[in-house]
N, C-alpha and C positions, 0 to 999 in steps of 0.2 A: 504494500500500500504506500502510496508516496504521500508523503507527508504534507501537510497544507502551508503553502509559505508565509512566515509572519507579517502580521498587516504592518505596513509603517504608521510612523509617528507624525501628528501632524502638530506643528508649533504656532502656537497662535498667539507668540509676542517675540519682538527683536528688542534687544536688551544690550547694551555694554557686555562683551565678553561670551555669550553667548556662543558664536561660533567655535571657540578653543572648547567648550564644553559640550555643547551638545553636534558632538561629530556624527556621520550617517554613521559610522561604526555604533559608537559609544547609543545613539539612538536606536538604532537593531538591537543591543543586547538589553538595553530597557524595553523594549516591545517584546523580545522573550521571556522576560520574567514576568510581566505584565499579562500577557497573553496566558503563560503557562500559574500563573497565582491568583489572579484577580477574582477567581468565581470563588476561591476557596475563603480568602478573606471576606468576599460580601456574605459567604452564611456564618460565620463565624462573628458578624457585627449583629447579622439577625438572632443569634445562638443568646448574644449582650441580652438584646431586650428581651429577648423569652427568656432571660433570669431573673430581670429586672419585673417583671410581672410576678412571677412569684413572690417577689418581696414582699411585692405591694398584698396579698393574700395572708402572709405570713410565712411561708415556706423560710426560713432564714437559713443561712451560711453553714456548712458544716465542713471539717474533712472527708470526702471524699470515699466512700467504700469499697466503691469499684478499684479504688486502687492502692489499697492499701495493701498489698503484697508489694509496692514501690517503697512502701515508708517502712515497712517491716524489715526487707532486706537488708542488712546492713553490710553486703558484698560490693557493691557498684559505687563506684568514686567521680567526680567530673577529671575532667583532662587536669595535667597538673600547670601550671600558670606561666604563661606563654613569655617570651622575652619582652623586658619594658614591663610588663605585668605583676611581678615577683613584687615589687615592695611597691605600695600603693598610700602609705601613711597620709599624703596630704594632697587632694585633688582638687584643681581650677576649675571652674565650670564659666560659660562664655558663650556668645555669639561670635559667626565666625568674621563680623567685621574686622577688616585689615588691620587698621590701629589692635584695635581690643586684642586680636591674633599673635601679633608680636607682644602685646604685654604678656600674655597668659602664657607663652612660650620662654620669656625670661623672668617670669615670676621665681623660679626656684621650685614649685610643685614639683609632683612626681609625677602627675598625668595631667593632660588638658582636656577635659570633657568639652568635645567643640560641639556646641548647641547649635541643630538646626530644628528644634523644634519649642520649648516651651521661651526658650529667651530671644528666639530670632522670629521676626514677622514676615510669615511666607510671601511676601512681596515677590514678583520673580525677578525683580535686582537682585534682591540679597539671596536668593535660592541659588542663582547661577555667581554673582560673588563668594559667595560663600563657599562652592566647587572650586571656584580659583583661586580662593585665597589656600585653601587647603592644599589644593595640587602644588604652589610654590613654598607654604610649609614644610609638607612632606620632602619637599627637594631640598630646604633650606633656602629660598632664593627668594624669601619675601622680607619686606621691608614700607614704611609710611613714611609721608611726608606730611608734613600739619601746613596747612595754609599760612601760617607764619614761618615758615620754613624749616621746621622742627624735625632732623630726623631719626626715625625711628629702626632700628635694627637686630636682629636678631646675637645673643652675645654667644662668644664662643664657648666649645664644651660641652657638656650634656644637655639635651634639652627635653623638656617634659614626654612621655610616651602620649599621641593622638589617640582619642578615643571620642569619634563621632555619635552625636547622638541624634536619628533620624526622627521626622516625625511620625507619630503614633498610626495605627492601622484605620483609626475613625475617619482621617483625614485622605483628602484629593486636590490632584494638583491640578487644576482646570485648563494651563497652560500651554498641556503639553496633552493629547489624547492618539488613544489608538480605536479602530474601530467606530468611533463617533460620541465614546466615552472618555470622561477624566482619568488619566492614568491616577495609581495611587501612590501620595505620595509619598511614604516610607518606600516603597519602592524605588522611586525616581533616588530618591535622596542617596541610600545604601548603592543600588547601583552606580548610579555614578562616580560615586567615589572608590568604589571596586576598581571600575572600569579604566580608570585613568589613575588609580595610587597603589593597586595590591601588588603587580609584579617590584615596584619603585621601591614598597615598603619592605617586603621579603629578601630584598638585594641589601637593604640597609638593616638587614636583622632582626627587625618587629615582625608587623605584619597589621592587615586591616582588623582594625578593632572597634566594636559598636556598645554602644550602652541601648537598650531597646528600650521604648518607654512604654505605659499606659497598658499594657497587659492584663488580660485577668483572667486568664489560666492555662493549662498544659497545652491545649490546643492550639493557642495564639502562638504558644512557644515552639510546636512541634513545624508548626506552617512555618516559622524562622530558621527554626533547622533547616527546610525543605529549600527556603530560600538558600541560603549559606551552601548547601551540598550542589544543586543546580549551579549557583555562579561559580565556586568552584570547579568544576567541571567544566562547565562553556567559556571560562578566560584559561585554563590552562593551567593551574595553581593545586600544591598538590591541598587533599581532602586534611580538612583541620587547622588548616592554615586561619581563617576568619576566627575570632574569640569574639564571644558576647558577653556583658553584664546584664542583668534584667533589673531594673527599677521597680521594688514591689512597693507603688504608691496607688495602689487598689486594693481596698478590705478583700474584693475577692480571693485574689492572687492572693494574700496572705494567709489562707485556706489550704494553699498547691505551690507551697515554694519547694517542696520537696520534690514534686511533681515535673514541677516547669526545671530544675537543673537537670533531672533525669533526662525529659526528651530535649535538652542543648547540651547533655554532658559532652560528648565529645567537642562541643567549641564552646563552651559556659568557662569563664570567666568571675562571676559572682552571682552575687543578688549587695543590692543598693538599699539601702531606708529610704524612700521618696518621700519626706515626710508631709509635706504640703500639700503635694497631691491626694496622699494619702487622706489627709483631714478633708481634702474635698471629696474624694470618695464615699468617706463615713456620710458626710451631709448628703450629698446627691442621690447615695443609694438608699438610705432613710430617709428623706426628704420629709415622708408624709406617712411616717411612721410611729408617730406620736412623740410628746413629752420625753420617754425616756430615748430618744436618741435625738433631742436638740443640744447643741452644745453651746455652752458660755462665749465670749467673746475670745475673738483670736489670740490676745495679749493672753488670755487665761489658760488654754490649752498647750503645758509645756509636756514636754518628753518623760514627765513623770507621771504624767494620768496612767491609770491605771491600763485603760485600753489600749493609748501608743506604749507603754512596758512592756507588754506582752508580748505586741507585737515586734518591736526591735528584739527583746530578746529570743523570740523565736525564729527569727531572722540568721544571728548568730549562730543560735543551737543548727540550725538546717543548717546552713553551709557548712559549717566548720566537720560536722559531720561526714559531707561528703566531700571536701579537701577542695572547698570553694570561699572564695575572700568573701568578706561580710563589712560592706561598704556603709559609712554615716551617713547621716541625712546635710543636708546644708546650712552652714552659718551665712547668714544674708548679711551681716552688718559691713557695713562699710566705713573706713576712717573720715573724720570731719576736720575742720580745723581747730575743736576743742579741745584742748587736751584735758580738760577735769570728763567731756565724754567719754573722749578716747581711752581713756583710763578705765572707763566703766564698761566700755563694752570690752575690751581686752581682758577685762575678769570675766564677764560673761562669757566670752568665747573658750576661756581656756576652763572654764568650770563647764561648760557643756561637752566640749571635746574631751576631758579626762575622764565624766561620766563613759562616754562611750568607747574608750582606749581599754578603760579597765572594765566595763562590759564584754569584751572581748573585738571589738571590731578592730578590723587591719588597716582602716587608714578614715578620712573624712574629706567634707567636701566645705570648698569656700568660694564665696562668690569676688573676692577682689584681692588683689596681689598684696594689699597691705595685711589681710591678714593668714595669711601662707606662713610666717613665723609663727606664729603664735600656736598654729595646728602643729606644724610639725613639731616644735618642742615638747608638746605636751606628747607624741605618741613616741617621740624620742626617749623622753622618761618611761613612759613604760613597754616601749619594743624596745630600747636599748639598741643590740647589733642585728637582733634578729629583723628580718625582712617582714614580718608577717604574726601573726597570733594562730595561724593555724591548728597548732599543738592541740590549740584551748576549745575543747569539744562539747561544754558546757552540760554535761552529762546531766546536774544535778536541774535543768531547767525542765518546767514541766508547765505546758501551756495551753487550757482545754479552748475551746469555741468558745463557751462562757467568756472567758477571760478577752479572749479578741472583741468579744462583742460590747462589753461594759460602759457604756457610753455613759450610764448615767451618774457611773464615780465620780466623773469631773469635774471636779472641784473649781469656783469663780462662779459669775455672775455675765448677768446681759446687761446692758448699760447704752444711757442714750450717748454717750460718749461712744462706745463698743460701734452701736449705730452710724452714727459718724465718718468713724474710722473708717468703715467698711465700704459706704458711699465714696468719702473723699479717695480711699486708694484704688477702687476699681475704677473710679472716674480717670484720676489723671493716668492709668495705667493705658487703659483704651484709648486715651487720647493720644500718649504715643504710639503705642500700638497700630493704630491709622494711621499714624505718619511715619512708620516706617522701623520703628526703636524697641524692640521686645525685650531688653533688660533697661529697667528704670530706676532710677534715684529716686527711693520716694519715703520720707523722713527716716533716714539714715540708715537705710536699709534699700541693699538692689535686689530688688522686685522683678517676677517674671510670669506668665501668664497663670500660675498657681496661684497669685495673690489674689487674682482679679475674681478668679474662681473658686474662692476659699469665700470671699468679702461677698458675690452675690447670692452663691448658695445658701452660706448663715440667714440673708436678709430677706429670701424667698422663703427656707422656711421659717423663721422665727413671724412673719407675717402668717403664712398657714396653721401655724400651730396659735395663733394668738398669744404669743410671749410675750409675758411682763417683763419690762425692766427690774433693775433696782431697784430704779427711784418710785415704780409701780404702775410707771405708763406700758401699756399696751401698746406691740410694735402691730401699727399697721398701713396700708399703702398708701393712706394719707400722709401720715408721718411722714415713711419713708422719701415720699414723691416733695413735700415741705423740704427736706433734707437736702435734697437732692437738686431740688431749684435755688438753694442757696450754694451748694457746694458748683454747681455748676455757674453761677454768677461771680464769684471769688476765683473759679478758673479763668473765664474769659476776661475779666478784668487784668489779672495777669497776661493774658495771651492778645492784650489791645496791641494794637497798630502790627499784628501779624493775621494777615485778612486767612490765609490757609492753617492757620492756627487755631484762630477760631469757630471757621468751619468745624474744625475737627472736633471742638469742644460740643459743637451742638450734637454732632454724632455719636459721640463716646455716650452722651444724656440719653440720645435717642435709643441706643444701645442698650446702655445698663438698664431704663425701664422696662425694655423688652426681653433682656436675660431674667431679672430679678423684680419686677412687679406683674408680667404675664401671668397665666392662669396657667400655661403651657410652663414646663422645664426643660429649654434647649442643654439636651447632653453634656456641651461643649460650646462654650459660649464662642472660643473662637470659630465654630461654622459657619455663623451668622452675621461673624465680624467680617469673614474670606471675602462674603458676598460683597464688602460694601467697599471692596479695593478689587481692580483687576491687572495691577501694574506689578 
């Protein structure tokens, strides 16, 4: 039987750079992956919400029975930890803008998590930037110039291990279609930079390496496997070569962490604490699930509630088990020019990261180059020479569904201040977000589309469930909508005499009521954001 020839790819925007990236080569091998994945991931989105209904019935979250001859076994290991992979103590996380790329390359990390997904805005500038800035990373041959003349260059000697993180499976990239559909774009994104960095990176000793995001179970992992084994095979590269991290920032997935290293053990890499995410999970998939799974306000919800403990420590226990790294969640803080602040949050950060060093985890993530010291000393103190914690198997952890599920331990309060918050950061968040900037400066803290999605979820349901503040007002869509017309007037005011600025602010408005006062609860708020940019 002869085989049916793959449809091409038809590009429906010319972009800066563009041609070096999307070669007819390099576009045939995205129309076979495309071609040969695409139906599998669209049931596997349908598989989402036929669980997602269940919830809503009550059927809740369990381990898994059918596969517990996976969790029982205690024969089967992941691969052991690929080169550049071995000590992971302190990781960068970033957009792969050019500036940002060189800083987060001579940060001193030990990996550069390059974001094309929750901190870069799929604009196709920065989609097809963000392939090149990456393809002259990878070679070393990237470098910025600041408009005052500034420049920027990569220093010599070791430089962080690349570890791309693609966008999530829900998403599509309208830009680019095969057949008269949107390709998708974790697709686009992994391929590409297959296509044009695996053989580059394998000559230079690594190899392509992915952090997968937004997962929520074995199956989404197993379809990545399928990926990884297919591109392998069709560029040339021997099998095993590609390593993955999975980001378990889905209550689901935190059910099947055992699971999901299983079907990537041969190219698994770790599991990650997503923690943000994570928190937007808990809300989105309880949403409308009553009282006991609303949570206090964001400032409230640290790493010590009961329900994220559990969850990170069982995070640990699983991998370490199966001789896989067991990655921190993010310190957001960024330096100011305060020092009586700076001070403060440098206590916070090294008292969060030591919690998690001496929880057993192998290394942490930070979102700004100032504070990359501050991680690594503290995992310095307690890995000392060793590369990793692996050893530490955490036997004596023992972590039922109850326990994952306990929302209502959480200790704080809702608060019209809480209220606030939540408005004012998803606001100015959206608003660059439209304009092109997925990781934000937003009160001293860089911010990336989890914040935005943390802040409207609370605010949709703390309105559904009629939550009382504090102070004993009832949160509801008048409030909120009162809230939201002043935070959105104190934004335009700042953004006068920029006429594309303030456009922007009236859409971020138009935006956030329709994420978080609808009647409806858009999945992912950025799907709705995609729509309202085609550039």
């Amino acid at each position: 039987m002869t085989p049916r020839p793959t449809p091409a790819v038809e590009v429906l925007a010319d972009v800066p750079g563009a041609t070096t990236v999307l070669t007819v080569e390099a576009l045939a091998f995205l129309a076979r992956l495309h071609t040969r994945f695409a139906a599998r991931r669209a049931e596997l989105l349908t598989a989402r919400h036929e669980r997602r209904q269940q919830l809503v019935v009550g059927r809740l979250p369990d381990f898994l029975p059918e596969t517990r001859h996976i969790r029982d076994d205690r024969s089967w290991q992941v691969v052991p930890p690929a080169p550049g992979l071995v000590d992971r103590r302190v990781e960068i996380t970033g957009p792969t803008e050019r500036k940002m790329t060189v800083n987060a390359l001579n940060s001193g990390a030990r990996v550069w998590l390059a974001d094309l997904e929750d901190a870069n805005t799929p604009h196709f500038t920065n989609v097809i930037d963000g392939q090149v800035n990456l393809r002259d990373a990878v070679r070393r041959e990237i470098s910025w110039t600041s408009p005052e003349g500034r420049e920027y260059r990569l220093r010599e000697g070791e430089l962080p291990t690349i570890v791309v993180r693609p966008r999530g499976w829900h998403l599509l990239e309208k830009h680019l279609r095969v057949g008269g559909e949107p390709m998708v774009a974790g697709l686009v994104d992994v391929g590409l930079y297959l296509f044009h960095n695996a053989a580059e990176l394998v000559t230079r000793g690594t190899g392509p390496y992915f952090y997968l995001p937004k997962l929520e179970n074995h199956l989404e992992a197993r379809l990545w496997h399928d990926v990884f084994a297919f591109a392998e095979e069709d560029l040339g590269i021997a099998r095993g070569t590609v390593r993955a991290t999975v980001l378990i920032e889905s209550i689901m997935a935190a059910f099947e962490m055992e699971e999901i290293l299983y079907e990537l053990r041969e190219y698994s890499a770790g599991l990650n604490a997503g923690r943000w995410d994570y928190l937007f999970s808990v809300i989105k998939k309880f949403r409308d699930s009553g009282p006991a799974y609303v949570l206090p306000d964001r400032a409230d919800v640290t790493m010590t509630a009961p329900f994220m403990r559990a969850y990170t420590e069982l995070l640990v226990r699983t991998c370490h088990k199966r001789g896989a790294h067991a990655i921190g969640g993010m310190s957001a803080f960024i330096p100011s020019k305060d020092p009586v602040r700076d001070a403060e949050v440098e206590s916070l950060v090294r008292a969060d990261k030591r919690r998690e060093a001496k929880a057993g985890f192998d290394g942490s993530w930070v979102a700004h180059p100032g504070m990359v010291g501050y991680v690594r000393d503290v995992f310095d103190d307690v890995l000392g020479r060793c590369p990793n914690q692996l050893w530490r198997t955490r036997e004596e952890v023992h972590v039922t569904a109850r326990n994952l599920l306990d929302v209502a331990a959480t200790p704080g309060h809702v608060t019209l201040a809480g209220v606030r918050t939540n408005v004012a950061a998803a606001l100015r968040y959206l608003e660059a977000w439209l304009g092109g900037r997925g990781a934000v400066a937003i009160g001293g803290l860089m911010e990336d589309a989890a914040t935005a999605e943390i802040s409207r979820s609370q605010v949709w349901q703390w309105i559904r469930n009629g939550t009382r503040t504090a102070e004993g007002v009832t949160v509801t869509g008048g409030l909120v909508r009162g809230v939201l017309d002043e935070e959105t007037a104190a934004l335009t005011a700042e953004a006068a005499g920029d006429p594309g600025r303030c456009g922007r602010v009236v859409q971020a408005a138009e935006l956030f009521a329709e994420v978080a006062l609808g009647e409806e609860f858009p999945t992912f708020l950025t799907v709705p954001a995609y729509t309202l940019r085609v550039g």
